[in-house]
N, CA, C and O atoms as a GROMACS GRO file, in nm:
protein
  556
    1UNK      N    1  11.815  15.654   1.195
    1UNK     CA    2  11.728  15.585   1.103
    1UNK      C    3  11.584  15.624   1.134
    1UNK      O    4  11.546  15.654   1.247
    2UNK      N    5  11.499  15.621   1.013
    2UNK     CA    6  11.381  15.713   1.072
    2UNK      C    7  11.298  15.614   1.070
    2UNK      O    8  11.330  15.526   0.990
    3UNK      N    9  11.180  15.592   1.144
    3UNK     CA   10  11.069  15.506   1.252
    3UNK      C   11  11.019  15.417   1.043
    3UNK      O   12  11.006  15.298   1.012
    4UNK      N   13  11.009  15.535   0.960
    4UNK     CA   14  10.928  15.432   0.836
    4UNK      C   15  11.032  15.369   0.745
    4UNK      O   16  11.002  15.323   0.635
    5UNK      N   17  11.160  15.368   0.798
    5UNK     CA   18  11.283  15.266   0.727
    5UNK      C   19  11.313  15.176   0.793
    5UNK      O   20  11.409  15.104   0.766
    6UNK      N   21  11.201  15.153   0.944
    6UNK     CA   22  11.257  15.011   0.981
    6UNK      C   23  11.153  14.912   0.905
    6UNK      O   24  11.051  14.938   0.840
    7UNK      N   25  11.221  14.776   0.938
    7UNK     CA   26  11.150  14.704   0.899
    7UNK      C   27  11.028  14.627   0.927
    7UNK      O   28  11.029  14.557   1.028
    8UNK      N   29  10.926  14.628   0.857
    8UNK     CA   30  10.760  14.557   0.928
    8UNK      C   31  10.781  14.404   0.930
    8UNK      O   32  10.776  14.342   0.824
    9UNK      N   33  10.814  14.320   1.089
    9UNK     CA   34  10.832  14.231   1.069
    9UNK      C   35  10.700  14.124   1.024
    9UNK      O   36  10.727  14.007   0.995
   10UNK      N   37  10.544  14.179   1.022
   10UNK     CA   38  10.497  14.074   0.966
   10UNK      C   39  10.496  14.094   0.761
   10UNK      O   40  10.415  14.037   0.688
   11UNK      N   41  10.584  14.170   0.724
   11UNK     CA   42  10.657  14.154   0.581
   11UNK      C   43  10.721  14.090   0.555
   11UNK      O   44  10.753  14.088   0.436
   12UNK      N   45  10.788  13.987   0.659
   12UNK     CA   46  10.921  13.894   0.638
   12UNK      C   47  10.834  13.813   0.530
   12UNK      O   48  10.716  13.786   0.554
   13UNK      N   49  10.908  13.769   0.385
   13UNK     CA   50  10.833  13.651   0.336
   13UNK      C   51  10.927  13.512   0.321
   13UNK      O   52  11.045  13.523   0.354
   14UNK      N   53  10.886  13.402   0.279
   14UNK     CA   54  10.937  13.286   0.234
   14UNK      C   55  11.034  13.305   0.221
   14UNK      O   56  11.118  13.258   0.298
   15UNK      N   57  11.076  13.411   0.076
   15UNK     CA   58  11.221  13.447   0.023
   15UNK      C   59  11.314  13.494   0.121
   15UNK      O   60  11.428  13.449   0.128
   16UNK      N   61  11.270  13.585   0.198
   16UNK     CA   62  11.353  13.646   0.296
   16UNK      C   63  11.423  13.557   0.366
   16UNK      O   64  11.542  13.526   0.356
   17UNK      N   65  11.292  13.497   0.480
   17UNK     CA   66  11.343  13.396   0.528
   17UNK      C   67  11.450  13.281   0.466
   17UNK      O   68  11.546  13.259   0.541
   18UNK      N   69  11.448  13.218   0.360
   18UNK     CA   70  11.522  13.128   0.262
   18UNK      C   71  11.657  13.213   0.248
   18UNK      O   72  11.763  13.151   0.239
   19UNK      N   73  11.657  13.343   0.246
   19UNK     CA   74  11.830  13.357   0.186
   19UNK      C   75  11.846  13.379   0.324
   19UNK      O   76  11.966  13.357   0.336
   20UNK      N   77  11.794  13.415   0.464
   20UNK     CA   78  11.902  13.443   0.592
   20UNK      C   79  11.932  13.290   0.601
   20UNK      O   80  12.054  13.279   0.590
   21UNK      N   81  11.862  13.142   0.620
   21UNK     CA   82  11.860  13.005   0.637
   21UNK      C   83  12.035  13.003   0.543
   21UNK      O   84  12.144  12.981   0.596
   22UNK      N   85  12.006  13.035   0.383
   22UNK     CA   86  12.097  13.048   0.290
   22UNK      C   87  12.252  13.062   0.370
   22UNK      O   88  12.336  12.975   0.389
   23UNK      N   89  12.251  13.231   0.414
   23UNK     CA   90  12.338  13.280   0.477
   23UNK      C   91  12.443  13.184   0.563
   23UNK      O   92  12.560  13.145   0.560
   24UNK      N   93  12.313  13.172   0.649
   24UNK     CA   94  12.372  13.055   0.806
   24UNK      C   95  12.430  12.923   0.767
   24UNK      O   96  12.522  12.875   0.832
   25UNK      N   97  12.382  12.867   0.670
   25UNK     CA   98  12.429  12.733   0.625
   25UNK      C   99  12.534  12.765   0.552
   25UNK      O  100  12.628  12.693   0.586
   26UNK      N  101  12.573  12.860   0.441
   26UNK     CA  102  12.705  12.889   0.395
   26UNK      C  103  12.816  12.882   0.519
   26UNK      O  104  12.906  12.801   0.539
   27UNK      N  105  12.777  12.990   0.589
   27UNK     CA  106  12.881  12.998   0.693
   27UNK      C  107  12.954  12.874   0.804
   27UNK      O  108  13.065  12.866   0.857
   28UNK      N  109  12.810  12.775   0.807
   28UNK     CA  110  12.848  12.672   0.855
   28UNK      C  111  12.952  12.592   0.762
   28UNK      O  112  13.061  12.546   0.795
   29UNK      N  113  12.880  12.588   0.626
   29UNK     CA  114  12.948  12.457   0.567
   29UNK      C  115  13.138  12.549   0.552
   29UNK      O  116  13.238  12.500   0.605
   30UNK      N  117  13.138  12.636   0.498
   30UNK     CA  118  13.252  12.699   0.546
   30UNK      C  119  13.364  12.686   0.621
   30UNK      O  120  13.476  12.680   0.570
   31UNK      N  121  13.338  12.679   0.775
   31UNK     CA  122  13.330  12.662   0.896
   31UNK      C  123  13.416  12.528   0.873
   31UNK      O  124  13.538  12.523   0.879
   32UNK      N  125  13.286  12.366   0.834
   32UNK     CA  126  13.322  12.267   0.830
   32UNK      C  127  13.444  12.243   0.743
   32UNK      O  128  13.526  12.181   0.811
   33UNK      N  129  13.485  12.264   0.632
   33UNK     CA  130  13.547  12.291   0.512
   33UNK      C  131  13.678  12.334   0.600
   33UNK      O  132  13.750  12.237   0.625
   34UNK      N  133  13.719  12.445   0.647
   34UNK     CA  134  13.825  12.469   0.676
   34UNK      C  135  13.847  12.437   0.805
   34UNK      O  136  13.944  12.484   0.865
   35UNK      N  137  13.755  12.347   0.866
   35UNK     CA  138  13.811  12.280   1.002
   35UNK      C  139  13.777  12.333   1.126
   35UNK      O  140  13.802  12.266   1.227
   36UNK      N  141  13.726  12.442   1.136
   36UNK     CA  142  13.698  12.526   1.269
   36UNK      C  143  13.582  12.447   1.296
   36UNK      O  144  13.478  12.409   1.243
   37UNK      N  145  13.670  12.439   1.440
   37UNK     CA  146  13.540  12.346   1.537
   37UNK      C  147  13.481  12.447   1.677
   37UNK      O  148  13.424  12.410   1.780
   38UNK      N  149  13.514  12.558   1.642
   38UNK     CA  150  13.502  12.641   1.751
   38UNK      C  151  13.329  12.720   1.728
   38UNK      O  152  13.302  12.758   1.615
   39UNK      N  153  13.261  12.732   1.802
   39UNK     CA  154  13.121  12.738   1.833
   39UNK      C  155  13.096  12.884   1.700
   39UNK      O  156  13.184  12.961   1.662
   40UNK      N  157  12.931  12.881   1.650
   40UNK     CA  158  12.895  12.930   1.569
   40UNK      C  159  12.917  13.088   1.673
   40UNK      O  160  12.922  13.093   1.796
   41UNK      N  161  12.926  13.218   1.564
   41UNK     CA  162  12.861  13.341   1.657
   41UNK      C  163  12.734  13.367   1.657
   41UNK      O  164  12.668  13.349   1.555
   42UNK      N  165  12.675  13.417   1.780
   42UNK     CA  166  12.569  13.423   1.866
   42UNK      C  167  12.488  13.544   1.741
   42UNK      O  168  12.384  13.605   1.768
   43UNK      N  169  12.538  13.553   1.652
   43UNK     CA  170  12.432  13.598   1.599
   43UNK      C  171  12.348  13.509   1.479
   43UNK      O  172  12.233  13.521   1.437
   44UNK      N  173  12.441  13.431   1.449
   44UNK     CA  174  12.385  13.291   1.394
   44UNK      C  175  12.307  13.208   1.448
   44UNK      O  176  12.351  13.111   1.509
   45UNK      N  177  12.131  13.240   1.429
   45UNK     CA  178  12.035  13.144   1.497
   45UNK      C  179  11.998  13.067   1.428
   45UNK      O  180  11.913  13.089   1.342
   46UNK      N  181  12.062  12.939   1.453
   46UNK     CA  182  12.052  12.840   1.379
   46UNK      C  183  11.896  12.745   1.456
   46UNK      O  184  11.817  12.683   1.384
   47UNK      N  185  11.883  12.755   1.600
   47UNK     CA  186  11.751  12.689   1.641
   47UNK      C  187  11.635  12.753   1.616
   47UNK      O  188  11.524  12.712   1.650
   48UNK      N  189  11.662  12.870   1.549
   48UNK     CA  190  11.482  12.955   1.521
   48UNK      C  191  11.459  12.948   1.356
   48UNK      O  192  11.373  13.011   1.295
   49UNK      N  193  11.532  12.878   1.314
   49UNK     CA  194  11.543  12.829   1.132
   49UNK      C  195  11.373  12.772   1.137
   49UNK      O  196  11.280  12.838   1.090
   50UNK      N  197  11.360  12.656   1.196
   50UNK     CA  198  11.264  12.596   1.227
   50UNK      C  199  11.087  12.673   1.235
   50UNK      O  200  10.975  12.677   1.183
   51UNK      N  201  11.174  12.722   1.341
   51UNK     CA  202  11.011  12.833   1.391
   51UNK      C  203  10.983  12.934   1.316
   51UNK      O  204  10.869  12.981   1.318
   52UNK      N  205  11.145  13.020   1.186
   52UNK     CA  206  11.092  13.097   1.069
   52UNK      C  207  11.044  13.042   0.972
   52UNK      O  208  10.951  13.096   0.911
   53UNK      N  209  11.098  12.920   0.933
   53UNK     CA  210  11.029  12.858   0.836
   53UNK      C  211  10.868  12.818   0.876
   53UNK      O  212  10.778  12.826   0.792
   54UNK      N  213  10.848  12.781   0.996
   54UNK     CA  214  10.702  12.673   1.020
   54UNK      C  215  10.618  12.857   0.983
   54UNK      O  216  10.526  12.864   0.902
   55UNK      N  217  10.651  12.940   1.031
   55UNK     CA  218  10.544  13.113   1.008
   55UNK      C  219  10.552  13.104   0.874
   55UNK      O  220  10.436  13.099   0.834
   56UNK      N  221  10.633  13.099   0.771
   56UNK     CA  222  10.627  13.112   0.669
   56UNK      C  223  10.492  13.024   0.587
   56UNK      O  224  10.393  13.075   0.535
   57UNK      N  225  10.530  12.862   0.599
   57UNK     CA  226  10.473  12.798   0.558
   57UNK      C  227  10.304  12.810   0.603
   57UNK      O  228  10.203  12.827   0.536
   58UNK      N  229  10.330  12.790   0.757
   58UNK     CA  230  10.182  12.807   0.764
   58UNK      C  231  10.107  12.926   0.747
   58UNK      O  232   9.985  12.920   0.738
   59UNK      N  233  10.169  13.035   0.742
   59UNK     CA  234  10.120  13.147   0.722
   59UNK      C  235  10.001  13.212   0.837
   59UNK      O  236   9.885  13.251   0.828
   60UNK      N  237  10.091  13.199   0.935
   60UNK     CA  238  10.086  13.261   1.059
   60UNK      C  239  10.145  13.381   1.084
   60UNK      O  240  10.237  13.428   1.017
   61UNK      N  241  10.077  13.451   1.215
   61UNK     CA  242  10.113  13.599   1.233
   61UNK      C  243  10.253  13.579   1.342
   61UNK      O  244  10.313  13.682   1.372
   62UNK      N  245  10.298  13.458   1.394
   62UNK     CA  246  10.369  13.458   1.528
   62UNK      C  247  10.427  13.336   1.524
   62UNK      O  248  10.366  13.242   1.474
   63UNK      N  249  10.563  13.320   1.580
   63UNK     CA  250  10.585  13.147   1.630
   63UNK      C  251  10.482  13.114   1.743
   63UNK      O  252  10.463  12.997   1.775
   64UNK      N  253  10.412  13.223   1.808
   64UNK     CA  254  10.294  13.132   1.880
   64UNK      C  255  10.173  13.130   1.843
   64UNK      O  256  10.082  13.162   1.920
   65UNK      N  257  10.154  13.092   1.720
   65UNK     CA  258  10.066  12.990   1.603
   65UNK      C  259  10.084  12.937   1.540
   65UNK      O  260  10.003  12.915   1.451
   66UNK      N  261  10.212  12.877   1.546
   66UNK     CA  262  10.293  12.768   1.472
   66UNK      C  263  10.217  12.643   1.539
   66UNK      O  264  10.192  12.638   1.659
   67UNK      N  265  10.181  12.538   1.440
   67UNK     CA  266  10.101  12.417   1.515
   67UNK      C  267  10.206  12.389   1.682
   67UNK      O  268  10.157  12.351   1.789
   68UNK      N  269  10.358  12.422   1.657
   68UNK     CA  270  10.380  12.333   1.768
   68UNK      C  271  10.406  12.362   1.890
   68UNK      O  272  10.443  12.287   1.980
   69UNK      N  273  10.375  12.546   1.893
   69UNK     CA  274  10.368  12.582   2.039
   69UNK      C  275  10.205  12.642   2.009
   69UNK      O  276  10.227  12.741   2.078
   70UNK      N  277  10.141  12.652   1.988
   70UNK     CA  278  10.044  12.622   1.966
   70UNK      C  279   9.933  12.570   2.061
   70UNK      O  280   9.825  12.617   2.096
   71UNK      N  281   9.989  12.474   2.088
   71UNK     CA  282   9.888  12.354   2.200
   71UNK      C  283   9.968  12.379   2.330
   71UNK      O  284   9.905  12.372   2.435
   72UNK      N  285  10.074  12.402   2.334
   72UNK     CA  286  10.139  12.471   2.479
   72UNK      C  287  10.094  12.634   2.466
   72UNK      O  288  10.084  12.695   2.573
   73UNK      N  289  10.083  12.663   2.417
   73UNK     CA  290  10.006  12.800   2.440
   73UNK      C  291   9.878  12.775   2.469
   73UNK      O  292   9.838  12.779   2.586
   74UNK      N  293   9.797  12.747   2.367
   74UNK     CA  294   9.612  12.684   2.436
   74UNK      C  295   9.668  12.662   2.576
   74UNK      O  296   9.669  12.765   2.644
   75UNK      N  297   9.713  12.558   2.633
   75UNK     CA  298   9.751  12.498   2.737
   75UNK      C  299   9.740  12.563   2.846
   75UNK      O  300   9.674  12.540   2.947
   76UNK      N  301   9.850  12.695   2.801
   76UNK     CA  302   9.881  12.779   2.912
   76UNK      C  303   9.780  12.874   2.945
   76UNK      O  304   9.775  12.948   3.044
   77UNK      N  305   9.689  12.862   2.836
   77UNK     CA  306   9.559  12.973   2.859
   77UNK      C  307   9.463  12.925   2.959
   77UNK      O  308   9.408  12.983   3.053
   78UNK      N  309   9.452  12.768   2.902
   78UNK     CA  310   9.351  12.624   2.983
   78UNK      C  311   9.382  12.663   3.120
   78UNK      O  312   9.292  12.664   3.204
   79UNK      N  313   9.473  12.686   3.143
   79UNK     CA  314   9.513  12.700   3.274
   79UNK      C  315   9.460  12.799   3.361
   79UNK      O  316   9.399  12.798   3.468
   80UNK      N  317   9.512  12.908   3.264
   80UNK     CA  318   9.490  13.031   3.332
   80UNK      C  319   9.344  13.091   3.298
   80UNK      O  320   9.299  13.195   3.347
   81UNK      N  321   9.281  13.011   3.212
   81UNK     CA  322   9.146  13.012   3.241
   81UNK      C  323   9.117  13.173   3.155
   81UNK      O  324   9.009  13.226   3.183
   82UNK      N  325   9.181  13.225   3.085
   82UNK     CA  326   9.236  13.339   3.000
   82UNK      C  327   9.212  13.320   2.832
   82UNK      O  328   9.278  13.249   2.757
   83UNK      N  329   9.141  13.373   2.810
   83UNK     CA  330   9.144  13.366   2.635
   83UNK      C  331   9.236  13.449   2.540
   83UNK      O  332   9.224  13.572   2.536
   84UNK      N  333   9.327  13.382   2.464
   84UNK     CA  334   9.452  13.467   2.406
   84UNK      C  335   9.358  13.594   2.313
   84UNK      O  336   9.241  13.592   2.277
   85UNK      N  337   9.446  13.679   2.298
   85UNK     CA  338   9.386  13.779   2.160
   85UNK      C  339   9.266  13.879   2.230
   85UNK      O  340   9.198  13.961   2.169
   86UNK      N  341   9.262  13.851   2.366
   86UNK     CA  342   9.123  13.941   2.441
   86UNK      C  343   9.147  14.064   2.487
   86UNK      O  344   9.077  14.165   2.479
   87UNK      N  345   9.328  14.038   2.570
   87UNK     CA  346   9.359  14.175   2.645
   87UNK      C  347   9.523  14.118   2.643
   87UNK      O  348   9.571  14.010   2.676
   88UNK      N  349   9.587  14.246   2.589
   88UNK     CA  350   9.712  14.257   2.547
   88UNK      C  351   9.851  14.262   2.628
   88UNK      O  352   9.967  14.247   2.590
   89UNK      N  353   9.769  14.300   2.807
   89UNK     CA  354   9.873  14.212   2.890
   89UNK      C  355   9.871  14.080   2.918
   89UNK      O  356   9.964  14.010   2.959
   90UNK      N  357   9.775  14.055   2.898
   90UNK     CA  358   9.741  13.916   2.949
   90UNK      C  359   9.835  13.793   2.794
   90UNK      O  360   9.903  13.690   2.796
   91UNK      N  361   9.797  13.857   2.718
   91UNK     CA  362   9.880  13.828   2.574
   91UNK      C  363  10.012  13.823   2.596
   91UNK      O  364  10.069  13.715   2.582
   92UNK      N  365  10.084  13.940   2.633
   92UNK     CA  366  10.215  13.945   2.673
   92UNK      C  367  10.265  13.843   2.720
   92UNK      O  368  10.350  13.778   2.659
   93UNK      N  369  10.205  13.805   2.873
   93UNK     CA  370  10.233  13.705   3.010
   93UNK      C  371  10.222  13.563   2.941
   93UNK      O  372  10.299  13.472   2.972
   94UNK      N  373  10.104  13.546   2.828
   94UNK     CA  374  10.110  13.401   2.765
   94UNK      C  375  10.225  13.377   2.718
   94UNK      O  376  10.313  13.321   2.783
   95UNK      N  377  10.238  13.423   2.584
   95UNK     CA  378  10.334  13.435   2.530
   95UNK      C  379  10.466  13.403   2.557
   95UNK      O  380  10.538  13.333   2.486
   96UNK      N  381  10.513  13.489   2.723
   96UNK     CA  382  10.605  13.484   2.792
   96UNK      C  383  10.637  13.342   2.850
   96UNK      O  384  10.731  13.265   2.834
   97UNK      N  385  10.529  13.337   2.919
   97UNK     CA  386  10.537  13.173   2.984
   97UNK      C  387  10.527  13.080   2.915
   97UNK      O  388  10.535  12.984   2.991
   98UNK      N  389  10.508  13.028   2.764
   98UNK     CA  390  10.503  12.984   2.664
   98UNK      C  391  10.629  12.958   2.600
   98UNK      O  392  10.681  12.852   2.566
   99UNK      N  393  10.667  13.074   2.592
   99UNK     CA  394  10.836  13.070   2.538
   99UNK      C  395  10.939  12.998   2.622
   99UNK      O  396  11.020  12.914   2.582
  100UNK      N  397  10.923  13.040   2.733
  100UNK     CA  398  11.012  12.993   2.857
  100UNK      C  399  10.933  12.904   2.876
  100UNK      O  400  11.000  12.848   2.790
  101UNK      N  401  10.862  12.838   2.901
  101UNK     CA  402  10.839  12.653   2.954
  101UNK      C  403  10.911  12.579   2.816
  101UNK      O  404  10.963  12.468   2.831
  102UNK      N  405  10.912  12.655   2.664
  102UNK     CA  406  10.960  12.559   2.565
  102UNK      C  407  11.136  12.575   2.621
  102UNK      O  408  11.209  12.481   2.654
  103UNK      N  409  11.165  12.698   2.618
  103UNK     CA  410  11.319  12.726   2.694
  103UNK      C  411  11.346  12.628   2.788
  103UNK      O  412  11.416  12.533   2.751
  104UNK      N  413  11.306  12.631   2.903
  104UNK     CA  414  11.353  12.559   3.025
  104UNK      C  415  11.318  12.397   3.008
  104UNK      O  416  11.358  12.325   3.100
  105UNK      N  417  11.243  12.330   2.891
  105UNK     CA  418  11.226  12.229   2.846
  105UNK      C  419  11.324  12.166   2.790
  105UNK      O  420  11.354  12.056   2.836
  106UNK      N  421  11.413  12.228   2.657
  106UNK     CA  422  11.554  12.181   2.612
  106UNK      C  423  11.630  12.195   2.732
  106UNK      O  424  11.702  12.108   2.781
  107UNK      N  425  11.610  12.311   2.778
  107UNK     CA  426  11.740  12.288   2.859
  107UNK      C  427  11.769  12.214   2.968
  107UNK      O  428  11.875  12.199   3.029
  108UNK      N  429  11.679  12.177   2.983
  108UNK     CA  430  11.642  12.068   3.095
  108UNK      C  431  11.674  11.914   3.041
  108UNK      O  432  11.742  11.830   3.100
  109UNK      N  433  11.616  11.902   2.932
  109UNK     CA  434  11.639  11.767   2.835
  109UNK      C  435  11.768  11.789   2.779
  109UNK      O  436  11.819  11.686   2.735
  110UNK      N  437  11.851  11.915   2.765
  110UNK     CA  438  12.021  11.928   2.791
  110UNK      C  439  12.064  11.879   2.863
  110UNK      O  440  12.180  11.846   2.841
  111UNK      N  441  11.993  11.833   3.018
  111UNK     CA  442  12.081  11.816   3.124
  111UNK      C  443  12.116  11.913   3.202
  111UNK      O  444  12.177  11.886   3.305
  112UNK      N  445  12.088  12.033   3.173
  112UNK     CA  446  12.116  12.129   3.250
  112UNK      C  447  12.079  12.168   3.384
  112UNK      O  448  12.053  12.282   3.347
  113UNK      N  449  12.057  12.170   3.493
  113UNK     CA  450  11.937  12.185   3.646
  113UNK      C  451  11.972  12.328   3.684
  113UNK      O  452  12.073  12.399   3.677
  114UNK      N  453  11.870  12.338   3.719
  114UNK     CA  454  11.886  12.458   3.813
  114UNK      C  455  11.967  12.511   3.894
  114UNK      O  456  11.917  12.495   4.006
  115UNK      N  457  12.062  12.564   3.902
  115UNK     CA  458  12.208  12.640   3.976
  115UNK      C  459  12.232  12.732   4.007
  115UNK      O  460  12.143  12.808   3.970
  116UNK      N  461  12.345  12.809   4.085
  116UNK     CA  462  12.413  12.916   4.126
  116UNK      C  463  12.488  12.992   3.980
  116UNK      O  464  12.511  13.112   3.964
  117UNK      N  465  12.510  12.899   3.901
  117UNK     CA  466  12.591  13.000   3.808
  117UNK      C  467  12.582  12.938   3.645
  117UNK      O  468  12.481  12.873   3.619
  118UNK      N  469  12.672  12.953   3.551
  118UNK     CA  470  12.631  12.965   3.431
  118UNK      C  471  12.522  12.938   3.398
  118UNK      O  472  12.420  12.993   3.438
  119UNK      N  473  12.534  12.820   3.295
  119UNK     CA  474  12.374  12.782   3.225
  119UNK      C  475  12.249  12.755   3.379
  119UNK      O  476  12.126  12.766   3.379
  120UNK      N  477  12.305  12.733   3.448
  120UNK     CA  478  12.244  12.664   3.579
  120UNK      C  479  12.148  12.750   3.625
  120UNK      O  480  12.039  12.727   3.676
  121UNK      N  481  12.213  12.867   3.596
  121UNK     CA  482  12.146  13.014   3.648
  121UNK      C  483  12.089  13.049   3.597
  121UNK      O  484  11.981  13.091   3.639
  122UNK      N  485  12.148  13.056   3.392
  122UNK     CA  486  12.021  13.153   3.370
  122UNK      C  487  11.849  13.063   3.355
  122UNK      O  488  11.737  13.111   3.341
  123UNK      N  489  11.905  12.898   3.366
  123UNK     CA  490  11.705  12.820   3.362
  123UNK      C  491  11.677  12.885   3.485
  123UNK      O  492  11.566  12.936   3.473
  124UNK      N  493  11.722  12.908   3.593
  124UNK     CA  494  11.669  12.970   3.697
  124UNK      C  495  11.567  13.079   3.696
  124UNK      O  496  11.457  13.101   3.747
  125UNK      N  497  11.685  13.161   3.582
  125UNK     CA  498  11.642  13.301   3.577
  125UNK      C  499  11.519  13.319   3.480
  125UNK      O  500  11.454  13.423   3.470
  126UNK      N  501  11.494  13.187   3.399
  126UNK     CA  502  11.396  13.153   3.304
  126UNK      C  503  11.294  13.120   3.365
  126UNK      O  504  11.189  13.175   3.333
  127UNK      N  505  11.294  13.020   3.471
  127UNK     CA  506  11.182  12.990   3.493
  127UNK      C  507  11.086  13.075   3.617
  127UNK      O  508  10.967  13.054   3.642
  128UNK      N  509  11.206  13.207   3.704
  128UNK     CA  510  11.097  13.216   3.771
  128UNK      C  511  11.094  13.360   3.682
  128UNK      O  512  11.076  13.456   3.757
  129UNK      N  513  11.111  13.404   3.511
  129UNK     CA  514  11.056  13.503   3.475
  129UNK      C  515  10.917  13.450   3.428
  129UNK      O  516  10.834  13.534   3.396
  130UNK      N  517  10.887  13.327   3.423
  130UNK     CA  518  10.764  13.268   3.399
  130UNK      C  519  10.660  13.292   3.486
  130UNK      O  520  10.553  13.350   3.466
  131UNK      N  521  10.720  13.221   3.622
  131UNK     CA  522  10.682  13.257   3.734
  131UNK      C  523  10.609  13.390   3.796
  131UNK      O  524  10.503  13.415   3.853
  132UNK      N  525  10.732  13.468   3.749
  132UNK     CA  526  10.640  13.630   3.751
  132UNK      C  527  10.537  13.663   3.688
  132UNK      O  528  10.436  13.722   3.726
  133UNK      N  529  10.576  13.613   3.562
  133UNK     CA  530  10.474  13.690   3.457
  133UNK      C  531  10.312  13.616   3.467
  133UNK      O  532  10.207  13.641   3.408
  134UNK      N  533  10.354  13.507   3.582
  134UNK     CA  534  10.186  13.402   3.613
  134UNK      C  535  10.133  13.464   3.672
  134UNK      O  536  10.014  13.491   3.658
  135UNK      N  537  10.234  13.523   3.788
  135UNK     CA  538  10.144  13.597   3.894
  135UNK      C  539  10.148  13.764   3.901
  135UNK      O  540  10.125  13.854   3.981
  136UNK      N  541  10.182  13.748   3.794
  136UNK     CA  542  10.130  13.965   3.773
  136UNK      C  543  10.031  13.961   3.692
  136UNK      O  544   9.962  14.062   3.700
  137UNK      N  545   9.984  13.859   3.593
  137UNK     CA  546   9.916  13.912   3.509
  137UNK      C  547   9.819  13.752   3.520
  137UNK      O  548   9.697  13.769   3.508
  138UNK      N  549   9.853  13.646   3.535
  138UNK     CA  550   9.718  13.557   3.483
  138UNK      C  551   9.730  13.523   3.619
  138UNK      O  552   9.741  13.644   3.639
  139UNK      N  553   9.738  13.477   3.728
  139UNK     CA  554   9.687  13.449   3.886
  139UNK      C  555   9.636  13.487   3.914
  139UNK      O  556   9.599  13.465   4.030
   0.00000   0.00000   0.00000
């Protein structure tokens, strides 16, 4: 496939977004309809419905200018004493630690703790990629 037939993701519009939402909810109600109680496939993101729709509406470049990571991003800048949009590793590392504190937040309010193995492991593996990315680039 050649580099100008992929797709420009800040082109996604409203519509776009609305028929994949479309898609996922067919398949669910489907799903419900003939009784399968067995877990959606992993390519069905049903928790980022939310965060495509809020870019759409507000008409933002990123889910991190969506009002509601937003103020956990400021946050994470407050911190690091770092102004977003200045220097593009430093952008990266926000971003990063931003995503993963909202990550290790559900999953934590899942019930999930920190562990040796499955879910247990990978908040582990979440929070000290946060961890890294504090101290390579904003520490």
């Amino acid at each position: 496939m050649a580099v100008e037939s992929l797709p420009v993701l800040s082109a996604v519009t409203a519509t776009d977004i609305w028929k994949s939402m479309e898609c996922c909810i067919f398949t669910v109600l489907i799903m419900m309809v003939r009784g399968i109680t067995q877990t959606l496939n992993r390519r069905i993101s049903i928790p980022v419905w939310d965060l495509r729709l809020a870019v759409a509406v507000q008409d933002v470049d990123s889910i991190f200018d969506v009002d509601t990571l937003l103020a956990l991003r400021n946050k994470v800048c407050e911190i690091a004493g770092k102004k977003y949009k200045e220097n593009e590793k430093n952008d990266v590392s926000i971003r990063v630690i931003t995503d993963h504190i909202r990550s290790a937040t559900f999953m934590i309010s899942d019930g999930i703790m920190p562990s040796n193995e499955g879910r247990g492991y990978v908040l582990r593996r979440i929070i000290r990629r946060a961890d890294r990315s504090w101290k390579s680039s904003l520490a």
